[in-house]
N, C-alpha and C positions, 0 to 999 in steps of 0.2 A: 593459562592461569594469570589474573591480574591481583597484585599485593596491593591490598588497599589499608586505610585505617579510620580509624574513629576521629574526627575533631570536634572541638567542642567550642560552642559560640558564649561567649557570659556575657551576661549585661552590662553595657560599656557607660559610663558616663554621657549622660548627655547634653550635659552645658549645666555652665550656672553653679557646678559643685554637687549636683543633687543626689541624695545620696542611694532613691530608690526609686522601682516605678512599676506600673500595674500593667502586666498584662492586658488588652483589650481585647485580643481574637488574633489568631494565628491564622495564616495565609496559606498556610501549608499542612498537610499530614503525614505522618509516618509511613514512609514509603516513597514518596512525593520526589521525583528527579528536579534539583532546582540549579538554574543560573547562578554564573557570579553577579550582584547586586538584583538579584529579583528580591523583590519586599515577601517576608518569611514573617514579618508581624506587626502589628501594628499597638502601641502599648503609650500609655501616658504617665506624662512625670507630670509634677504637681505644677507646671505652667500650660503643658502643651500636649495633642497626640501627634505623636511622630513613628513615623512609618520606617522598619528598622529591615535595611537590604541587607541579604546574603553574604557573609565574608568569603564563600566557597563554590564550589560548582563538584554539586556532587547528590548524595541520596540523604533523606531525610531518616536518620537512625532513632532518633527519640525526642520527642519533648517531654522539657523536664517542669516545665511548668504549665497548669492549667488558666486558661480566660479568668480573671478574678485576683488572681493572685497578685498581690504587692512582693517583689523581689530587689532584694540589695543589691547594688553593680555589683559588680566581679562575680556573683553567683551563674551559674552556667544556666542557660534555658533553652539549648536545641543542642544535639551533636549530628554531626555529618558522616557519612562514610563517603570516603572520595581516593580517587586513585592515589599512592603513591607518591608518583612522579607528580601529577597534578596538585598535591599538599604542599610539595617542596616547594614548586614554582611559585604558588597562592602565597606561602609564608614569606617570599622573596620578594613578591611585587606591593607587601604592603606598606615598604618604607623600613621593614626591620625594628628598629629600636626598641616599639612598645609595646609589641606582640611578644607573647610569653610562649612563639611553638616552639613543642619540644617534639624535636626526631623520631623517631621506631622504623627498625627496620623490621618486615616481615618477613619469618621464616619462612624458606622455600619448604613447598610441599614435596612429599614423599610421594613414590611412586602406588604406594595403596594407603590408603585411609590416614591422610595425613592427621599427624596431632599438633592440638594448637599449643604453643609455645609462649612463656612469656615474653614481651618485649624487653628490649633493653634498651630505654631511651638515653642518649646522647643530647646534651645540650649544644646548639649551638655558640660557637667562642664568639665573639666581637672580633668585628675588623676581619674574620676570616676571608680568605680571597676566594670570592664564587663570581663564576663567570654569569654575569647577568643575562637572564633569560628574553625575552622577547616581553616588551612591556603590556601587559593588557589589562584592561578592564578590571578595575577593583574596589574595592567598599567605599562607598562613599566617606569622604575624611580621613580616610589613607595617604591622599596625595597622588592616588593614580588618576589615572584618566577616566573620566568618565563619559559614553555613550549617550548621545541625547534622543530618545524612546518618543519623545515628543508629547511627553504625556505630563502634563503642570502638576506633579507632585511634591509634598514639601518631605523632603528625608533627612536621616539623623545628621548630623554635624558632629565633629570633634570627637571622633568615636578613637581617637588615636590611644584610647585607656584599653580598649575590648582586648578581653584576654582570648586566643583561641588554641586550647591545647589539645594535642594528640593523645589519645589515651589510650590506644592497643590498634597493634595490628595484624592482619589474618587475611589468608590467598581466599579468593574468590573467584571460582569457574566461571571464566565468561559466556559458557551457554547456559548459566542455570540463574536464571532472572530473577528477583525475587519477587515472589507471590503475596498478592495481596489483592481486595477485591478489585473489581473493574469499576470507575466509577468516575465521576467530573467534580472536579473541586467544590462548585457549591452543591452538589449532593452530598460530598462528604464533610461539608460547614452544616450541611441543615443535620444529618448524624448525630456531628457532635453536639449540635445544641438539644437534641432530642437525650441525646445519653444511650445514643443506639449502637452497637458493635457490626458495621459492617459483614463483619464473618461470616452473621447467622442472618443474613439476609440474601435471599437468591434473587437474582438478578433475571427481569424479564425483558429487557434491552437488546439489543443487538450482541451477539456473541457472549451472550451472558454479563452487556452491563447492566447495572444499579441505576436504577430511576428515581427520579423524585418519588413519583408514584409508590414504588417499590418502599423506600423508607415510610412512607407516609401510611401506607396500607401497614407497613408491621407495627411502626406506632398505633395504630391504630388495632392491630389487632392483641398487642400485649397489654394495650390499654384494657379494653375488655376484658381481658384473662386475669386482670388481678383489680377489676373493678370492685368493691364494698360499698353497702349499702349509702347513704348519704347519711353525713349526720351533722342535725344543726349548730350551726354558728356558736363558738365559743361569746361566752357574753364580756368575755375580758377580751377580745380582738379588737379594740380599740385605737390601739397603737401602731402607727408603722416606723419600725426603726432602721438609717441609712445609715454605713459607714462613713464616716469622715476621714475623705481620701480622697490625693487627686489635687483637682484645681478648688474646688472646694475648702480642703484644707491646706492650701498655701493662701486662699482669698483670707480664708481667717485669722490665720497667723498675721499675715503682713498686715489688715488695718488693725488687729490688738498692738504690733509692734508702732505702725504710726499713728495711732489714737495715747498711748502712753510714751511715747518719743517724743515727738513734735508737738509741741502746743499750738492748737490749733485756735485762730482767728477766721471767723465769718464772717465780710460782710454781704451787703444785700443794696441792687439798684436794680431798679424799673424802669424800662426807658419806651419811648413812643421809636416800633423799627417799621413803621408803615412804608417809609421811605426803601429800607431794605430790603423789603418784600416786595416791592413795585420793582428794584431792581434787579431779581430773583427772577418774576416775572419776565423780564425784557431778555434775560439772558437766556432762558429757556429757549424763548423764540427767535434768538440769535441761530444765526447756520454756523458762527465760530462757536458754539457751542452745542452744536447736533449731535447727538449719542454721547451724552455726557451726563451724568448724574449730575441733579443741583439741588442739592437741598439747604434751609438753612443753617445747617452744621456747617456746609458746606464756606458760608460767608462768617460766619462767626468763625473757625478758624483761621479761616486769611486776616482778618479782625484782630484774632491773640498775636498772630506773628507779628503781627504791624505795630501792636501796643506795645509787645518788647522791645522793642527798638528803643525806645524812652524808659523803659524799664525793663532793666537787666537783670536787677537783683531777684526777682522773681523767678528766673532762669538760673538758679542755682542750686548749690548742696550743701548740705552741712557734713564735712566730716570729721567724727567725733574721734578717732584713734589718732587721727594727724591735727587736730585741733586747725583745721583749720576751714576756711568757705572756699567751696570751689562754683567759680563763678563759668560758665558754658559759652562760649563765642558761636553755638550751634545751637541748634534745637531741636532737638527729637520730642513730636509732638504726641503724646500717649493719647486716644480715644477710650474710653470703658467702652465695653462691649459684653454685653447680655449675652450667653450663649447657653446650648443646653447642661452644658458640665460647669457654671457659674461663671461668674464675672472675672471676664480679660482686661487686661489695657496695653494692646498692642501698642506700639509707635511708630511713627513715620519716621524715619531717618534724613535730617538736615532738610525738613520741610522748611526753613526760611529760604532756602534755596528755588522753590517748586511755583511756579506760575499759577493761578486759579484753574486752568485746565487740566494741569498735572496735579495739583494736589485734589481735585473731586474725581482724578483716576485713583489716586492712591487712597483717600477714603472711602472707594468702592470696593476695590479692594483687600485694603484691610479688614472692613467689614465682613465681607463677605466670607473671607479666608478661616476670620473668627468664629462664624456661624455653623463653619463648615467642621469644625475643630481641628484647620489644620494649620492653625500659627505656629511658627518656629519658635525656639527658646532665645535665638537671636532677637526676634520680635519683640520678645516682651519684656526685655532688658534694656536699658538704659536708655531710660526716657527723661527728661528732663522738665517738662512742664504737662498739665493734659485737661482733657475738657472731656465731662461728663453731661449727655445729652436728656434728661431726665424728662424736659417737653415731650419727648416722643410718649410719655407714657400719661400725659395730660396732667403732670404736677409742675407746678409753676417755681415754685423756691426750695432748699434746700441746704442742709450743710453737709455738705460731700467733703471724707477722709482723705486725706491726701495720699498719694501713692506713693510706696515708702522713698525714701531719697530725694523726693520732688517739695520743690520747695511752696507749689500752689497747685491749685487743679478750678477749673473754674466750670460752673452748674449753667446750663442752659435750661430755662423754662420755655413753657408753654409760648407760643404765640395766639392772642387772644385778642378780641376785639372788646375794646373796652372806651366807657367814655374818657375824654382826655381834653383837658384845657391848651387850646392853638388860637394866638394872639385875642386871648380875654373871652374866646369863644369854646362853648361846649362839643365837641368833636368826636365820630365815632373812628377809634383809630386801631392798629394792630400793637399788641403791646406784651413785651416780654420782660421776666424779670433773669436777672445775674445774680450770682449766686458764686464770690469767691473766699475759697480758704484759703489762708495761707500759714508757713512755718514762721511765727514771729520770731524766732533765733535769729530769723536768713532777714525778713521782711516787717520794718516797721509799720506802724500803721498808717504815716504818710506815703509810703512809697506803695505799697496795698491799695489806696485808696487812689492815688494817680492812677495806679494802673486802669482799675475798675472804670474811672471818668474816663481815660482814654479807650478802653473798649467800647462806653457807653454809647462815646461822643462820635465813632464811627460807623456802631451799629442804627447810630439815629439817623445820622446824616452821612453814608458813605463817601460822600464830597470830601470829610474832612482827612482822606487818606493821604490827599496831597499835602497838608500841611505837618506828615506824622514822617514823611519819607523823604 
């Protein structure tokens, strides 16, 4: 007989102070034998999705929350059944402090039809002297160690808030397994998205597993069983209405806060980048540049870092509780990023530091990682300056919101061929416009308009880098 108990996962903070997050689909089902740190769900706060590892190595007893659902931290969304002896060691190796397990011992079983017994939890004391177990593997943001799987995933951070408590416990025969269909993980994802109960489906697999087939065919046949005639289209079905949740409604909140915070100033320069794009061109065909993204973000970035240099104010913050400017000796440089769950602005961290090689590695990327929706909530904090590429989408000018605490953010337009006066003559040239706002709190409109001419005067003529450095 092994004494096992219930523990219980809640949803742990995941940066930033945030105070909730949705659900996005569960990795696992009821029943389900999981790892310490196997990813159990994957769910978004209103920056990021983030993929949230197992606190336990044990059996999937419940989930408490369904795919959809927005839940507060601290609320519970999975519990475990896990051995005993294995709870204790789990609660020990995850640093102590901020884990809230609470002990139960499990009544020893009787020699016939044993009765279950309530627990009597024990708190653990502080400081109590326990002989430390053998260090292994544990939640990511605990402070243990973690196994590297090989596999480039982005997981929760800072999870040192997650409560996990015990909540009963009860002998369990070790030969009597528990029962549950036979079946492979994404058969029992495609289930639950179906809304179908394993149970009542019989299994025409290999020793009576569950097939795709097998769900698909019962869908399909309860579909039929409760078919009703058609009937036409409501003439009010007009509308389609979305929750407002997620990344979406922290994009909203944050420009309502910096569209009524910061007063924003726009201006607007057009410059001839024919030259930049010729040497866009060379570097493509460069071998010190082979498998390297180059786009021109790509030069327009290395461009912003160069301009700050001469303009720093730009590179700052306003902080209003301390009345004071905090001015940035770094640069984290935020890109916006279009994604399907709305608008990002990840940052590169201390990209004044990063070579043209290493910074169109890190806006590959970034991007990518965005698109993918798997940026960190590290990422998408504390950016200090950012460039919004709106050309890509064939609009030339614009007045882009600042990102909240950033004291500028500057608009890439279109590159277009256009005519253009070079030395008293009519020229067909490539030509793009700029597009910067800035916090006039932080940023006069002389020091706004240097900046601008300095990005201008390098995107025209990248020669003129050596005279900025």
């Amino acid at each position: 007989m092994t004494a096992t108990m219930i523990k219980e996962f809640r949803l742990p903070d995941l940066g930033e102070g945030l105070t909730e997050s949705e659900i996005l689909s569960w990795k696992v089902a009821v029943g389900d034998t999981v790892t310490l740190n196997q990813v159990i769900a994957e769910v978004e706060t209103a920056k990021a999705v983030v993929e949230l590892p197992s606190p336990f190595a044990g059996v999937v007893a419940a989930l408490h929350e369904q795919p959809g659902s927005v839940v507060e931290v601290g609320k519970p969304i999975v519990s475990f059944e896990v051995d005993d002896a294995g709870a204790s060691n789990g609660g020990n190796a995850n640093g102590g402090g901020n884990s809230t397990a609470v002990e139960a011992k499990a009544a020893a079983p009787q020699p016939e039809t044993p009765q279950p017994e309530t627990p009597q939890p024990e708190t653990a004391e502080a400081g109590a002297d326990v002989t430390p177990a053998k260090r292994e593997p544990n939640l990511v943001g605990y402070g243990a160690v973690v196994e590297d799987t090989g596999r480039p995933v982005r997981r929760a951070r800072g999870l040192v808030q997650a409560a996990a408590t015990t909540v009963q416990a009860k002998p369990k025969p070790d030969d009597v397994p528990a029962e549950r269909p036979r079946s492979t993980p994404p058969v029992r994802k495609l289930a639950r998205d179906l809304g179908i109960d394993l149970q009542l489906v019989s299994g025409t697999g290999p020793g009576g597993l569950i097939t795709r087939e097998d769900v698909q065919n019962f869908a399909g046949e309860a579909e039929a069983a409760s078919a009703v005639p058609a009937q036409p289209a409501a003439t009010g079905d007009r509308e389609t209405r979305t929750p407002i949740k997620g990344v979406r409604k922290f994009t909203a909140s944050a420009v309502v806060q910096s569209a009524f915070t910061a007063p924003h100033v726009t201006e607007f320069l057009t410059i001839d980048v024919t030259a930049t794009m010729e040497l866009l061109a060379r570097l493509k065909a460069s071998k010190a540049f082979e498998g390297y993204k180059l786009t021109p973000l790509t030069i327009a970035a290395k461009a912003v870092l160069v301009a700050l240099r001469n303009n720093p104010t730009l590179n700052s913050r306003w902080d209003e509780a301390r009345q004071e400017i905090i001015q940035f000796n770094y640069v984290n440089l935020g890109i916006a990023a279009a994604t399907p769950r709305g608008l990002t602005v990840p940052n590169i961290k201390d990209a004044e530091r990063l070579n043209l090689r290493e910074l169109a590695t890190a806006l590959s990327e970034l991007t990518d990682t965005a698109r993918a929706g798997k940026t960190s909530p590290s990422d998408l904090s504390g950016g200090t300056i950012s460039i919004t590429n709106i050309g890509v989408f064939g609009i030339d000018a614009g007045t882009p919101i600042l990102n909240p605490g950033e004291a500028a953010i500057v608009a890439l337009g279109a590159v277009r061929k256009a005519p253009w006066v070079v030395d008293d003559e009519i020229a067909v040239r490539q030509v793009m416009s700029l597009s910067l706002s800035f916090d006039h709190r932080l940023v006069d409109g002389e020091q706004g308009s240097r900046f601008l001419a300095d990005l201008g005067a390098i995107l025209a003529d990248p020669a003129m880098v050596v005279t900025m450095v």
